[in-house]
Residue frames as a rotation matrix with the C-alpha (Angstrom) as fourth column:
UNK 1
0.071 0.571 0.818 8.81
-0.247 -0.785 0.569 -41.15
0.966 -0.242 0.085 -65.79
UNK 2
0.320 -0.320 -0.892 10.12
0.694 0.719 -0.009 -42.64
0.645 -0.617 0.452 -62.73
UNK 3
-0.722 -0.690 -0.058 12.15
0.596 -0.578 -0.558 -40.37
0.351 -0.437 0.828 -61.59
UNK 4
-0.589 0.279 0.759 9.18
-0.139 -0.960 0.244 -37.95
0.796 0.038 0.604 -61.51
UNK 5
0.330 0.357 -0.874 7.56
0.316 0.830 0.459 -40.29
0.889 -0.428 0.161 -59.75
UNK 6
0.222 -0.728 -0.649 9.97
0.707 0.578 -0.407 -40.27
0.671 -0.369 0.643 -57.09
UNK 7
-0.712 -0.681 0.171 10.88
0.512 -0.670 -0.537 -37.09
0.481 -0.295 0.826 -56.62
UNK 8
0.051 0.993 -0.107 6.90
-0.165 0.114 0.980 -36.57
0.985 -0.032 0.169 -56.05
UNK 9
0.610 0.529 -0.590 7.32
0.329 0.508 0.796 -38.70
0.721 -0.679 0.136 -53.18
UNK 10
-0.335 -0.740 -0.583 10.21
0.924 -0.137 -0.357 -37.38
0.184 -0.659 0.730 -51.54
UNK 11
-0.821 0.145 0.551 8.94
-0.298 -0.934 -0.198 -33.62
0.486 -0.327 0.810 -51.71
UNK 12
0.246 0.963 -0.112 5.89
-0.221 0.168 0.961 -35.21
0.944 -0.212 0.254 -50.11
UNK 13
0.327 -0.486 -0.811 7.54
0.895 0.435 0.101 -37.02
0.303 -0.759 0.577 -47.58
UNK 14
-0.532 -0.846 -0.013 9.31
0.712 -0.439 -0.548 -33.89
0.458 -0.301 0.836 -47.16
UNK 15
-0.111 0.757 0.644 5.95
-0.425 -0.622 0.658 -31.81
0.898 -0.201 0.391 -46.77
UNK 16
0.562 0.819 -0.116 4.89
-0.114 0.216 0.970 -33.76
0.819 -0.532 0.215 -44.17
UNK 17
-0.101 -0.734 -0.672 7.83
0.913 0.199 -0.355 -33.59
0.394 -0.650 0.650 -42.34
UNK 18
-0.736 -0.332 0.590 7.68
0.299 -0.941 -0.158 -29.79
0.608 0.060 0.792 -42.42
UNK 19
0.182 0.983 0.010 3.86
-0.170 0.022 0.985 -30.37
0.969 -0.181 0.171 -41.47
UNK 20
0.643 0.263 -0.720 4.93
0.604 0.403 0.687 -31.88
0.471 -0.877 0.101 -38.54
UNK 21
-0.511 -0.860 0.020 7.99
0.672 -0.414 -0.614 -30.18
0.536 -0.300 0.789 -37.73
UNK 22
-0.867 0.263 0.424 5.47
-0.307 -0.951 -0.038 -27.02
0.394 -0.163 0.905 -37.49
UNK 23
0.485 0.657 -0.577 2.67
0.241 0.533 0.811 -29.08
0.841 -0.532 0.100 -35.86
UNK 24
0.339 -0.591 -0.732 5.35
0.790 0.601 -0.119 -29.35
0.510 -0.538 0.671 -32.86
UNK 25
-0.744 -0.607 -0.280 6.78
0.651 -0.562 -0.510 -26.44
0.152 -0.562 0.813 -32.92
UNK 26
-0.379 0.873 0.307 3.06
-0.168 -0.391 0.905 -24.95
0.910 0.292 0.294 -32.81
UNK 27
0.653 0.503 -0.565 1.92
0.411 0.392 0.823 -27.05
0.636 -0.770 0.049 -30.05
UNK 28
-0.220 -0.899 -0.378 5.53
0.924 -0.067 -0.378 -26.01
0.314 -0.432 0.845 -28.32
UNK 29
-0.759 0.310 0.572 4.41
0.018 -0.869 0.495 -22.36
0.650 0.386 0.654 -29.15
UNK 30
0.039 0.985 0.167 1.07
-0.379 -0.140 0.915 -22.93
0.925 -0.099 0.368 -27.40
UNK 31
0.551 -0.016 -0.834 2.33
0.677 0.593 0.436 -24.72
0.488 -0.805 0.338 -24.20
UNK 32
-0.749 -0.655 -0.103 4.79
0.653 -0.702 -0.285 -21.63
0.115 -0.281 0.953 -23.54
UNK 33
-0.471 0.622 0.625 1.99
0.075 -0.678 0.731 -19.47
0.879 0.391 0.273 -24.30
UNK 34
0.363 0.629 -0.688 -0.02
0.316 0.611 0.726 -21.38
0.877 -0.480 0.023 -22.28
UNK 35
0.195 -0.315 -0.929 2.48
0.960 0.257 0.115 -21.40
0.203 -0.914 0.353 -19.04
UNK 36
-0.741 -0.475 0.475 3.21
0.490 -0.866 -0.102 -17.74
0.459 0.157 0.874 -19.74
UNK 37
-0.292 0.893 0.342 -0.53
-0.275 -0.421 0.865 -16.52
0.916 0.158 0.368 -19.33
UNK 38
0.469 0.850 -0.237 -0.65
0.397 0.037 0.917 -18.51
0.789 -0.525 -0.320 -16.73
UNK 39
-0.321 -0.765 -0.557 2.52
0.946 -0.280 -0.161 -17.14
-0.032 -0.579 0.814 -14.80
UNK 40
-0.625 0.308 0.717 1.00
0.269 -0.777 0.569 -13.72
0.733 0.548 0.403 -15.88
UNK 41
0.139 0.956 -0.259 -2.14
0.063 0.253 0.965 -14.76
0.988 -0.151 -0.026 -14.21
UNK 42
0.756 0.171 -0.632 -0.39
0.557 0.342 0.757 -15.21
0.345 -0.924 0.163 -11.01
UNK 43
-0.476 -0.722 0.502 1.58
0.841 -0.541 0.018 -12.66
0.259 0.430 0.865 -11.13
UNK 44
-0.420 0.797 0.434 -1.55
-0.144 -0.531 0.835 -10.54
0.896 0.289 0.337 -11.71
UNK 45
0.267 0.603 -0.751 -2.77
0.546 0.547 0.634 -12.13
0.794 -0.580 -0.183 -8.47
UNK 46
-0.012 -1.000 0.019 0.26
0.950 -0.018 -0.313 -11.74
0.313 0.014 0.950 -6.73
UNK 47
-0.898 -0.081 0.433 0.25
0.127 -0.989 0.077 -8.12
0.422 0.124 0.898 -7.40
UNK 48
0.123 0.953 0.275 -3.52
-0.354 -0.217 0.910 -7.59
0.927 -0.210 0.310 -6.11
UNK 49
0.489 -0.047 -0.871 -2.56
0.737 0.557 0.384 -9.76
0.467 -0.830 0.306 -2.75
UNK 50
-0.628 -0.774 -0.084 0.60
0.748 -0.570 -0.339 -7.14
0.215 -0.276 0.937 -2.35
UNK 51
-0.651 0.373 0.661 -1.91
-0.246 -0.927 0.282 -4.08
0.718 0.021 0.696 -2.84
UNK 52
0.413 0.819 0.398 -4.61
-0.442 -0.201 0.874 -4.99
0.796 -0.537 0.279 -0.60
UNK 53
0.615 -0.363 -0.700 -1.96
0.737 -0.053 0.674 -6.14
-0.281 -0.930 0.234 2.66
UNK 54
-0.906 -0.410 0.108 -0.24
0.378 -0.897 -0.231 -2.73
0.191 -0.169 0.967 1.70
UNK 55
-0.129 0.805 0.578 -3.85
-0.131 -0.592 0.795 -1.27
0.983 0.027 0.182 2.00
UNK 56
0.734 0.020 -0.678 -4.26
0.562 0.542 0.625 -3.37
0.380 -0.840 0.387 5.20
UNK 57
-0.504 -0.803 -0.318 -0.58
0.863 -0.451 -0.229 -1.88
0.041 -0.390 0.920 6.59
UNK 58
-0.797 0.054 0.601 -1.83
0.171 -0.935 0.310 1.29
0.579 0.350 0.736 5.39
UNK 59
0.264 0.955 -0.134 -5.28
-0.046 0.151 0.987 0.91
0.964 -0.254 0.084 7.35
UNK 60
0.636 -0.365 -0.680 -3.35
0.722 0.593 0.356 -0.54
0.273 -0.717 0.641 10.43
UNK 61
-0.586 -0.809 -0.035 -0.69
0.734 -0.513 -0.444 2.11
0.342 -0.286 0.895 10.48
UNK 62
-0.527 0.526 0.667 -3.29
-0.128 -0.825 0.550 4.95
0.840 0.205 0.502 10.43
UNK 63
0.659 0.752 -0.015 -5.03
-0.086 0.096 0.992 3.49
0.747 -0.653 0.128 13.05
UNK 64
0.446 -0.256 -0.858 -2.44
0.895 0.150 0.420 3.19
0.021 -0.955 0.296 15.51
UNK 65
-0.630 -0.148 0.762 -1.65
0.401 -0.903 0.156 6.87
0.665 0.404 0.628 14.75
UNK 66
-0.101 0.694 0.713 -4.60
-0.155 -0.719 0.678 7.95
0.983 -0.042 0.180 15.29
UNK 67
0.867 0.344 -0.362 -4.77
0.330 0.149 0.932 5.84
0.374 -0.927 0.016 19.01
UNK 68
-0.167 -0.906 -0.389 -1.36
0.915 0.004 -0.403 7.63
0.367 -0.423 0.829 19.53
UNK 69
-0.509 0.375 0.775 -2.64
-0.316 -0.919 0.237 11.05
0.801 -0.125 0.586 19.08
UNK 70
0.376 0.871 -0.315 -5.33
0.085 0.306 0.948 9.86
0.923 -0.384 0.041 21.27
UNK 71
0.440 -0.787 -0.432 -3.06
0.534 0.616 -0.579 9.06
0.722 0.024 0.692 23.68
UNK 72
-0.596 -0.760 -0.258 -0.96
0.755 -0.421 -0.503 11.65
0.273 -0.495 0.825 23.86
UNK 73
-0.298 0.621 0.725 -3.70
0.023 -0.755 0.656 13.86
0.954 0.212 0.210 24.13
UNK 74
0.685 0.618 -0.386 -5.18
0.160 0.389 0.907 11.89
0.711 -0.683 0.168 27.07
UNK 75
0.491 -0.643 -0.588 -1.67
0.858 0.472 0.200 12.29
0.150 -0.603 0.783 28.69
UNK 76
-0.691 -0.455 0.562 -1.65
0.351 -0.890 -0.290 16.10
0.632 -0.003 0.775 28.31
UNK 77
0.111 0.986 0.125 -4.97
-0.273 -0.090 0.958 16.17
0.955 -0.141 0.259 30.06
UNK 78
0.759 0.633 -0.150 -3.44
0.015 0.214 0.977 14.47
0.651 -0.744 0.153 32.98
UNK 79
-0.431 -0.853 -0.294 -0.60
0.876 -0.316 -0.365 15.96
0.219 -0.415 0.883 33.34
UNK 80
-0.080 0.481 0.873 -3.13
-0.347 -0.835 0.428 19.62
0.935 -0.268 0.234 33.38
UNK 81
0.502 0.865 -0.018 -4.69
-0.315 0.203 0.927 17.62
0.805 -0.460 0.375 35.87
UNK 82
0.107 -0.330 -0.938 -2.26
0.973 0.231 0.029 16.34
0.207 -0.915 0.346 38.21
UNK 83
-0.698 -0.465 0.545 -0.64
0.348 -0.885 -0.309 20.44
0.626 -0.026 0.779 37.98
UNK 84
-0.100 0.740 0.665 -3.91
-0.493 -0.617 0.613 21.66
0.864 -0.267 0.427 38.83
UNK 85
0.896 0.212 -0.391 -4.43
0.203 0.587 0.784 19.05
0.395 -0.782 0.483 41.75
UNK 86
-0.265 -0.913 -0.311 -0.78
0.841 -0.061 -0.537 19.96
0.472 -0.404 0.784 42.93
UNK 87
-0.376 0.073 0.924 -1.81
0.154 -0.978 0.140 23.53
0.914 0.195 0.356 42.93
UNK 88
0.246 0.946 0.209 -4.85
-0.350 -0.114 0.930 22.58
0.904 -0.302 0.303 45.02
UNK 89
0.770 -0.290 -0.569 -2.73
0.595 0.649 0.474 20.36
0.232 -0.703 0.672 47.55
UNK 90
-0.560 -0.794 0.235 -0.06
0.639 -0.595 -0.488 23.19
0.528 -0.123 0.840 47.93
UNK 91
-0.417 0.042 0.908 -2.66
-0.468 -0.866 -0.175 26.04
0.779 -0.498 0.381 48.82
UNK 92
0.336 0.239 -0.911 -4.27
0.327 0.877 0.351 22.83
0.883 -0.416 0.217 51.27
UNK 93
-0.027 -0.741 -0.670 -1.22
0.850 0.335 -0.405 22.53
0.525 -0.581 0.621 52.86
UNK 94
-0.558 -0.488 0.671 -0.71
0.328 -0.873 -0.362 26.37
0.762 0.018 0.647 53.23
UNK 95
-0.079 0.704 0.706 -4.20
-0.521 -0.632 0.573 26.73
0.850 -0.323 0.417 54.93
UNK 96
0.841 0.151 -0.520 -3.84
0.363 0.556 0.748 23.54
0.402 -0.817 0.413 57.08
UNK 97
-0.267 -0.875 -0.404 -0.38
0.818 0.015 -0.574 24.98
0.509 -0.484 0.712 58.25
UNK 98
-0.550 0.191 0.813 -2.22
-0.449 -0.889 -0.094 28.74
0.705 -0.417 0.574 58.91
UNK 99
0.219 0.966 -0.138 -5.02
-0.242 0.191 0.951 26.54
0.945 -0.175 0.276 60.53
UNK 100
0.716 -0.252 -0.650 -2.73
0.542 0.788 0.292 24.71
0.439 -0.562 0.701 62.84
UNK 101
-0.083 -0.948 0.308 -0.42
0.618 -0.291 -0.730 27.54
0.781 0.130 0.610 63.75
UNK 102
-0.375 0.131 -0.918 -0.24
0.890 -0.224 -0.396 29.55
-0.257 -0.966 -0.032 66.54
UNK 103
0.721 0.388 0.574 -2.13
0.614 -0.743 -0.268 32.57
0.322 0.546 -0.774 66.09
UNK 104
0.019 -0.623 0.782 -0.21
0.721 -0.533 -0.442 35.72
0.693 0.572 0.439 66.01
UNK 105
-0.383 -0.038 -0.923 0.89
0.806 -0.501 -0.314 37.97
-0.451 -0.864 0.223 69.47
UNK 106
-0.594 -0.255 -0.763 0.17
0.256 -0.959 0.122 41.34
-0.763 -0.122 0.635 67.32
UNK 107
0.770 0.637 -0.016 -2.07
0.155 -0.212 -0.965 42.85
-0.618 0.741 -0.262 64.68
UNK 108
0.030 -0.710 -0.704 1.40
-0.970 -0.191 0.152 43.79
-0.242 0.678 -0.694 62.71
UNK 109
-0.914 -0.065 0.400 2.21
-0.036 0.996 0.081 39.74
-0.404 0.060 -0.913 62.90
UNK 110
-0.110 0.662 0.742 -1.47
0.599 0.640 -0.482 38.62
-0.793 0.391 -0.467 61.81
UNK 111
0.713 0.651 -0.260 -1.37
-0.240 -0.121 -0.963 41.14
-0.659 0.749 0.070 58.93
UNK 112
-0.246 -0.843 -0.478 1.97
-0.921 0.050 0.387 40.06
-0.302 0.535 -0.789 58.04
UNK 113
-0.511 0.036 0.859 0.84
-0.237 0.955 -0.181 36.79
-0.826 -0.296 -0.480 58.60
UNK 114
0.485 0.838 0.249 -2.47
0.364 0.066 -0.929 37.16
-0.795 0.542 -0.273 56.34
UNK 115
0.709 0.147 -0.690 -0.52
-0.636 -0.288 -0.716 38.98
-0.303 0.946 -0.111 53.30
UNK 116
-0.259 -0.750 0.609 2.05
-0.794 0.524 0.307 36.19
-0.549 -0.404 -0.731 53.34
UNK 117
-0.905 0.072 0.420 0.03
0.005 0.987 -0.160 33.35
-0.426 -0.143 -0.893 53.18
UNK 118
0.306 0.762 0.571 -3.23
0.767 0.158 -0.622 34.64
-0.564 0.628 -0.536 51.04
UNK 119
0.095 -0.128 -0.987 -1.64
-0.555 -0.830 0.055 37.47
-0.826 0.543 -0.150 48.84
């Protein structure tokens, strides 16, 4: 009965090899797992950092938009404004030049004069 014996011990021996073999390749299993979840994890992060400085860009872009519009707005306003102040410094001139001018020899001359210069 030896032999049975024996062979007993060797398929043991062999169990517990297997035992361990899969012990290992378990624990292996679980350390991948492990580094996966956490690469995931940061990843996951990662991704949430990206979205909220694209929000930020997004936020940042919009605002300087909005101080362009601004802007140009403010710079149509004072271009109105210089036009109109041109306007105002043209009919100036016109009146300081009637003001300063000799007056007219003739009533024909001063009404030529007058539909000229204020018509």
């Amino acid at each position: 009965m030896r032999p049975k014996h024996g062979k007993a011990i060797r398929l043991r021996n062999l169990a517990l090899r297997g035992r361990e073999k899969a012990q290992r390749a378990c624990k292996e299993a679980e350390d991948s797992c492990a580094k996966m979840e956490e690469e995931c994890t940061k990843a996951v992060l990662d991704e949430q950092g990206a979205g909220e400085r694209r929000d930020e860009a997004k936020s940042a872009r919009d605002a300087a938009q909005a101080a362009l519009e601004d802007s140009q707005k403010e710079q149509r306003r004072l271009v109105e404004a210089r036009e109109e102040l041109d306007g105002k410094c043209e009919t100036a001139m016109q009146q300081l030049e009637y003001i300063t001018a000799e007056p007219p020899r003739s009533q024909s001359a001063y009404d030529e004069h007058v539909r000229v210069n204020f018509s």
